[in-house]
C-alpha positions in Angstrom: 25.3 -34.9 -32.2 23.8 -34.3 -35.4 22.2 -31.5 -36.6 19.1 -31.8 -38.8 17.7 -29.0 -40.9 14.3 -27.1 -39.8 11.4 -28.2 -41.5 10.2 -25.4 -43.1 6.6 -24.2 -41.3 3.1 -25.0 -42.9 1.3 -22.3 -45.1 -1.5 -21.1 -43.5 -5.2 -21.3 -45.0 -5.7 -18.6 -47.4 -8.8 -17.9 -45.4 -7.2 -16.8 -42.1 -5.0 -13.9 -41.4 -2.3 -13.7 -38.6 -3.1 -15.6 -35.5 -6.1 -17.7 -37.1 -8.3 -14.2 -37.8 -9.8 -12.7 -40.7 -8.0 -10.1 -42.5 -7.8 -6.8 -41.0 -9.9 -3.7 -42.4 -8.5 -0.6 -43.5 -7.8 2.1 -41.2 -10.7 4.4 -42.5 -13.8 3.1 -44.2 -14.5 3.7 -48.0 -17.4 6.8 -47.4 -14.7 8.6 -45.3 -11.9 10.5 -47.3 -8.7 9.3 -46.5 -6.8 11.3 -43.3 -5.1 14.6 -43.7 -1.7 16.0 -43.2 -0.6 19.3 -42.0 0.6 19.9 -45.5 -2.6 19.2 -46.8 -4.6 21.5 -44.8 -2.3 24.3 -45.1 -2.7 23.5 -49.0 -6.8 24.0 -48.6 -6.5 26.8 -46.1 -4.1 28.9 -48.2 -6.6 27.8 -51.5 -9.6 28.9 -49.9 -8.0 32.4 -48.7 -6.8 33.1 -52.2 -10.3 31.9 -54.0 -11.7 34.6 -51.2 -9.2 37.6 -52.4 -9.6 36.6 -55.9 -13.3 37.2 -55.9 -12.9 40.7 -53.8 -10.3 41.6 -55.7 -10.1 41.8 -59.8 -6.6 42.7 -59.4 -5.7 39.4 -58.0 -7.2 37.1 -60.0 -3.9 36.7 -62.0 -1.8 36.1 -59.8 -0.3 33.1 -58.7 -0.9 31.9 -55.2 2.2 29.6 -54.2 3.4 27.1 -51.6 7.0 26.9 -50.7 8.2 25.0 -48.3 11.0 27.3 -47.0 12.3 31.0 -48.1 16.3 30.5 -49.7 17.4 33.0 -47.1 16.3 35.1 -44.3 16.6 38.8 -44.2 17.2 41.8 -41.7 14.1 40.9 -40.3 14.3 37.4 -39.7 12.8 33.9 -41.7 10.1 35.7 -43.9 6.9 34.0 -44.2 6.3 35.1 -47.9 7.5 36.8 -50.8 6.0 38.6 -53.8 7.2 39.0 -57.1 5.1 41.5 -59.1 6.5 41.3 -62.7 5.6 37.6 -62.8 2.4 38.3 -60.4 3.3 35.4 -57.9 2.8 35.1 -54.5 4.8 32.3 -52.8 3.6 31.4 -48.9 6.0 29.7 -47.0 4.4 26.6 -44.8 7.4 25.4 -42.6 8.2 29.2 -41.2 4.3 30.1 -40.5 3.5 26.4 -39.1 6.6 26.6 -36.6 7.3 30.1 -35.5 4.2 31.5 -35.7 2.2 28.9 -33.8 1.2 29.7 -30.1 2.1 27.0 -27.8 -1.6 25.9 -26.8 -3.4 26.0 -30.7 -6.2 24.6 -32.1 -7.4 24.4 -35.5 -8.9 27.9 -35.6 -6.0 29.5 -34.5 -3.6 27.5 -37.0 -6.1 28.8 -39.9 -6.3 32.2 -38.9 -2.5 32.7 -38.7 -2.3 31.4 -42.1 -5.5 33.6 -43.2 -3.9 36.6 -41.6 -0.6 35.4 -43.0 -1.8 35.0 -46.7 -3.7 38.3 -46.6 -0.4 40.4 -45.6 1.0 39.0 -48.8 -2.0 40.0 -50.9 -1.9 43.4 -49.1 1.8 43.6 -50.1 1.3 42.6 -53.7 -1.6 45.2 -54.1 -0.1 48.3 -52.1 -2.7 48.1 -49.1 -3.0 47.7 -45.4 -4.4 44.1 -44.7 -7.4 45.0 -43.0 -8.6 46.6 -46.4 -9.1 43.7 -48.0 -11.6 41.7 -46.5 -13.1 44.2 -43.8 -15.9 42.0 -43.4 -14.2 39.1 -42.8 -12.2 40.0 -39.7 -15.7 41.2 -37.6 -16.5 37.9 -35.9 
């Protein structure tokens, strides 16, 4: 018996894709922005809190609104979901702890934004000395 070598298969035509089609669009057209993560709306709902405090409040609008992905250590009271440093006027939010222990087991998008509202806003209240609900009165009436 002998054995020959394969012949190597023919290029297709630069013209056709896999199995004889066109090539394939992209996943989302060009006027569309590309798809978001949970990361990324976390980013824009924990932006567009702090843009909201800043305005209401002069005293925040030098300090630094952070996103960590974990705290280094929990405390007494369990995994905290922020942490304040006055002297260097930050304010670090923690996405992984609020995203997966504060979520209810049947959530939408509201309710994922308003825990991370309501989340942001007891870290503002912390850095500033004040009950939460002093801070944007208006916006909790709905």
């Amino acid at each position: 018996m002998i054995w020959r070598r394969p012949t190597p298969p023919r290029p297709r035509p630069t013209r056709h894709g896999r199995h004889g089609r066109l090539g394939r669009s992209s996943v989302v057209p060009p006027p569309l922005p590309a798809l978001e993560s949970r990361a990324d709306r976390f980013d824009l709902i924990v932006g567009d809190t702090a843009e909201y405090l800043r305005d209401a409040w002069p005293e925040l609008r030098e300090a630094s609104f952070e996103i960590g992905a974990m705290p280094a250590s929990a405390d007494a009271e369990g995994i905290p979901r922020w942490s304040v440093d006055r002297e260097a006027g930050r304010i670090i939010v923690y996405r992984l702890p609020i995203e997966r222990l504060d979520r209810q087991p049947r959530s939408d998008d509201f309710q994922d934004r308003f825990i991370i509202e309501g989340t942001v806003f007891r870290a503002a209240a912390e850095f500033l000395g004040r009950e939460p609900w002093d801070l944007g009165p208006d916006r909790w009436r709905r």
